[in-house]
C-alpha positions, 0 to 999 in steps of 0.5 A: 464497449467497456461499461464508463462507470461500472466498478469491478472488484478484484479479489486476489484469494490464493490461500482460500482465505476464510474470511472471504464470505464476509467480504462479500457480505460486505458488499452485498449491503451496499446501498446503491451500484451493485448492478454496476458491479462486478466481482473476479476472485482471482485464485489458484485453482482451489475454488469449485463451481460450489464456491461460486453458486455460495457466492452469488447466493451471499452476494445476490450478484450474478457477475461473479466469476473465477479468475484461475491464475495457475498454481504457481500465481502469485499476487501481483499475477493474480491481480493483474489477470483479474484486471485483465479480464475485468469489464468497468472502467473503474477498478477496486483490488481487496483482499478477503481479511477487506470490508467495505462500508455500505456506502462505499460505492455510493461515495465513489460514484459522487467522487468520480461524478464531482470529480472526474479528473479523479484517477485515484480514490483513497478513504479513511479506514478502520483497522480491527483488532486480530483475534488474539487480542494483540492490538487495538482497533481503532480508525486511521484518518488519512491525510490529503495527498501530497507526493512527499507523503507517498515518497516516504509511505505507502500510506493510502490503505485498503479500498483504493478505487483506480480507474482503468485509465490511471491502471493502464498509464501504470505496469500494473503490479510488479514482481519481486517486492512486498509493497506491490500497493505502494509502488503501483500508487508511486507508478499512478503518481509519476505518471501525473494522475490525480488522487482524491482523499475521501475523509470518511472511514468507507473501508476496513481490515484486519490487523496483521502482525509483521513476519520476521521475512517482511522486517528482513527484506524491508530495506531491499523492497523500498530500495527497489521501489526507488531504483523503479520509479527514480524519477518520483524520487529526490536524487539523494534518495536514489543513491542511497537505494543504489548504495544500500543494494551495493551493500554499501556500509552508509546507506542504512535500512532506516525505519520500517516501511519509510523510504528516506528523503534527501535530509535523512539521506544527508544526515546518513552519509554524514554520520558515516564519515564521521565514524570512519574518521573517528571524529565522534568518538573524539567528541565524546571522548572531550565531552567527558572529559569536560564534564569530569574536569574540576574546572568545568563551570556550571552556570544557572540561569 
């Protein structure tokens, strides 16, 4: 019988990230559960029985055990199998450039104690500055949740904690996109479970510069986001999803990594008929010419 309240951490390591070790320091300074917990590093086969005895010696965890996912996984793979093989009942999905806070699993025991209608634990967190000094660190206070918050972002940030339950309601992580996070927090929330925001910084990452691939395939990973959770989406969001795949020439990228709701989506299309029909450079074309004519009033109020 699967433990109720036991916490199983899962960290998808397929590059054999250097910062892993530091990881688990981070939780191996917990200040309560770690008894209840258990750790999978979910990688491609590049880990030894030497990494695991470093490990358990960082940690002083004797439940840590390699997931080893095939040489071809990829991180939604990963992940998935390390679910899969997971024993709690509430599960935790990092990456080694994560910490957590001492108190981290302190506060999710309270969370899930206070509130177990809880399906979903999301926490302020602080992002570091990368080595080479390109951004500065700084904490990232989260809002309350509200589903027209994730429709347009992927806003909820590193230490995410889902219980099984809220991850079997979900198709676990999906291939094919780079918001693999986001859309299994849109799959939670369709399938009607309950989030809760804890306002306190219990998690932090290192800042990454975006790739020019990411910037690229922005607009096809949100569109497929959409096309696979229409019904959390307004419909005016779903066309313009399809359109954008169909290449059509009104349905724009819009910003990076936010989806556009129905207005942003009206404003779009409207745009776009305007310029097929020539009609804003007709207005621009009068204002100028207003503005040039010596009869043209300038009145001060």
């Amino acid at each position: 019988m699967r433990p109720s309240n036991r916490v199983s951490i899962i960290v998808s390591d397929l590059e054999t990230h250097p910062g892993l070790p530091r990881l688990l320091q981070s939780v191996a300074r917990q200040s309560s559960g770690l008894t209840d917990t258990e750790i999978i590093v979910a990688g491609n086969g590049a880990h030894s029985h030497a990494d695991l005895a470093a490990w358990k010696a960082i940690t002083g965890i004797d439940a840590i055990r390699i997931k080893d996912c095939g040489s071809s996984a990829t991180p939604s793979t990963a992940r998935n199998l390390g679910a899969a093989t997971a024993t709690g009942d509430r599960l935790l999905f990092l990456r080694p450039g994560h910490r957590l806070d001492p108190k981290y699993l302190t506060t999710a025991a309270s969370v899930f104690e206070d509130h177990p209608e809880t399906g979903i634990m999301y926490v302020d967190y602080i992002r570091l500055a990368p080595k080479d000094g390109g951004s500065r660190p700084g904490m990232v206070q989260l809002p309350p949740f509200r589903p027209a918050l994730l429709q347009a972002r992927g806003f909820l940030g590193p230490g995410v904690l889902i219980t099984r339950r809220a991850w079997q309601s979900t198709e676990g992580f999906r291939e094919g996109t780079a918001y693999r996070e986001w859309d299994l927090w849109v799959q939670a929330a369709l399938a009607g479970n309950e989030f809760h925001h804890v306002s306190y910084p219990l998690a932090s990452c290192e800042h990454r510069k975006v790739s020019f691939r990411e910037r690229a395939e922005d607009g096809r990973c949100k569109a497929m986001l959409v096309i696979r959770n229409q019904g959390f989406f307004h419909m005016h969001t779903v066309r313009w999803a399809l359109g954008y795949l169909r290449g059509e020439k009104w349905a724009e990228s819009f910003g990076f990594m936010t989806i556009p709701g129905p207005v942003d989506v009206s404003r779009m299309m409207h745009d776009h008929a305007m310029r097929v029909m020539g009609t804003d450079t007709l207005a621009e074309e009068a204002i100028r010419q207003f503005e040039s004519s010596p009869d043209a009033v300038c009145a001060d109020y």
